[in-house]
Structure formats: C-alpha cells, structure tokens
N, C-alpha and C positions, 0 to 999 in steps of 0.2 A: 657094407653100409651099416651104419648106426640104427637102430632101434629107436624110436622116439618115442618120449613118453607122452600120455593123456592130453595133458596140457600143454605142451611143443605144436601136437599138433591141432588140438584147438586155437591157439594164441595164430599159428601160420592159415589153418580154415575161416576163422575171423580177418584178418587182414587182405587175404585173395578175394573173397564175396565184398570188402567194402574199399579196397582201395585199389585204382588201376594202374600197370606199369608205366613207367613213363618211356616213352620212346626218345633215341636217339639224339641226339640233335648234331652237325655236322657245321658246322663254319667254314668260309674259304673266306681267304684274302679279299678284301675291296667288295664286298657281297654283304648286304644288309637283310638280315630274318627276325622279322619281328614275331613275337608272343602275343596270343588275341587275334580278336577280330575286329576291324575297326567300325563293325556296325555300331549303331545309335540304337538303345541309349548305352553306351558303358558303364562300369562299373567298377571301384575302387577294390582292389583286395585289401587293403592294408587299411584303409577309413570308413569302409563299408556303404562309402556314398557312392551318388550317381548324375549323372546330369538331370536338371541343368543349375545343383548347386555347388558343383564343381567342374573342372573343366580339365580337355585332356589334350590340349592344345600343342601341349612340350615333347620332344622324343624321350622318355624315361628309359635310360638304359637298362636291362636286366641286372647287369652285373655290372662295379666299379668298374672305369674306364681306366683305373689306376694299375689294375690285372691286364691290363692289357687285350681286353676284349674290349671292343668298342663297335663291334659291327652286328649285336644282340641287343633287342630292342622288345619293351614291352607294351600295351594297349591296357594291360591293367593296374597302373598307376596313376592319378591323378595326379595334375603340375603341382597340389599344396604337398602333398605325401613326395614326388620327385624332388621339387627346394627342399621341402623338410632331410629328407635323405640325402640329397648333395651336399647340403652344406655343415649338414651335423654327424652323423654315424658314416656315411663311407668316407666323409676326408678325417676322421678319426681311425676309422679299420684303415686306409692308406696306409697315415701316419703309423702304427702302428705293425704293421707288417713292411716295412719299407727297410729295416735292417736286412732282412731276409729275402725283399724283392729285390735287392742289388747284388747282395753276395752269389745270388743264384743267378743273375741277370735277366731277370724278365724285366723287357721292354713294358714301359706304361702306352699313354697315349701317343709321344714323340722320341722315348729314352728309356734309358737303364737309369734310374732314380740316383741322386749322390744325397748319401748321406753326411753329415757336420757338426760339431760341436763348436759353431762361433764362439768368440766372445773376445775379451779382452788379454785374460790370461791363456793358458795352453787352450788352445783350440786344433781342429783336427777335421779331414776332410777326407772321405773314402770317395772315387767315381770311377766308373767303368767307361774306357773307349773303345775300338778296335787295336789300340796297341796294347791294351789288357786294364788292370784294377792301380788307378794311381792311388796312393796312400800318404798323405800328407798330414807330418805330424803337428804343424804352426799355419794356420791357414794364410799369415802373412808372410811366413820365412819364406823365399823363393827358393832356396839350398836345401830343404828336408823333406823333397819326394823322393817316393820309393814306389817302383813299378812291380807288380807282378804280373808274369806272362802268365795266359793263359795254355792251358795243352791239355790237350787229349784226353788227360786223366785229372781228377782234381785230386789224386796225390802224389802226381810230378809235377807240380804247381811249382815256379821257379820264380825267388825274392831276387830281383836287381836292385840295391843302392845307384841310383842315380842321382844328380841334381841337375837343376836347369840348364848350367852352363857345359855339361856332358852332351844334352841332347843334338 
C-alpha cells in the first residue's frame, strides 16, 4: 500500500467526519421508490422553499425519464423546480445525449430514441428495432435503407444494404 501524505489524509479525515455514505439504492421492474418522506411540512432542495408557498403535489422524478428510469421518485422537489426542470434542462440533457442514447440502445420512457436530420435537402434518419439499427440516408427516399444487425459483439456488427422492396 501507498504511503499518504499529511494532507491526503487530512482532505479524506475531513470528508468521513462531515459527509455520509450514500447507501445503495436497487430498482426492479414495475416497482416505484421514492426519495424523502412525504411528511408535512417539505421542503425544496433546489429553491430552498417550503409549504405552503409551494406545493408538492406533482411525482418529480429523480432522474430524467428520458434514461430510462422512470420508476425513481423524489419528495424533495417542489412542482415550480419539477416544470422548471421538465421542460427546460432535462429535455435539453435528453436532446443532447440522445445520439449516444440510441447507438447504445437505452430504452427511454416507451423506446430506443431515433435520431434525424429532416429537412428539405439531404435528410437522414438512424432507429433501433428488434430487427437491428435502420440507417436511412433521405428521410423520404423509400430505396436508401440500410440495416445493421445487431450481434453478440459490437465489433461483428454486420452492414446489410437493403431497400424497401427487398424486405
């Protein structure tokens, strides 16, 4: 083992005396565990208010539902801080990790997220189904998908040209 100096282990003796571990936490399928207690009065982490000039009337999810955890719930959100948070910073963090939420395939709320580039000129559309990753280079050409299976390993990942009228 290492040797730690003076301050290693002051910086780690300061942190054990003022901050507790966090314990586990275990999720199953269809099973709902909320954060908090829902006694009165509560109390905002995030606005530092409390009843009854706000209210906590709403499920605030812990974590975007866009990860795909939807069954973690918190008591210490209030509904102004959960709208503010829904509808501005995690559907931006979505948006923003959603290239990488598909290609890895995590499930959101109902799917595996498709990503697209509409528009008028080249447009482009990636979606995951159980017959694998379609790859569509014209979102309207119906003849420029391309399928890749999925397997085993993601580097015997195997590109089929197909088109519609193949399938």
């Amino acid at each position: 083992m290492t040797d730690l100096d003076a301050a290693a282990i002051a910086a780690a003796d300061y942190y054990d005396k003022n901050y507790a571990g966090a314990e586990p936490i275990f999720l199953e399928p269809g099973k709902k565990l909320t954060l908090g207690s829902a006694e009165h009065p509560q109390y905002c982490r995030f606005c530092r208010r409390d009843e009854p000039v706000v209210t906590f009337k709403d499920e605030a999810h812990a974590l975007p539902g866009a990860f795909g955890i939807i069954g973690l719930f918190s008591n210490y959100e209030c509904d102004t801080c959960n709208h503010l948070f829904g509808e501005g910073i995690e559907n931006h963090l979505g948006n923003w990790t959603k290239p990488m939420r598909t290609l890895s395939r995590i499930k959101g709320r109902s799917r595996v997220p498709t990503i697209k580039k509409p528009g008028p000129d080249k447009g482009w559309r990636v979606e995951y189904s159980d017959t694998g990753f379609q790859l569509k280079e014209y979102e309207d050409d119906p003849f420029s998908w391309w399928t890749m299976l999925p397997s085993s390993s993601a580097s015997n990942s195997t590109v089929t040209p197909t088109s519609r009228s193949q399938r």
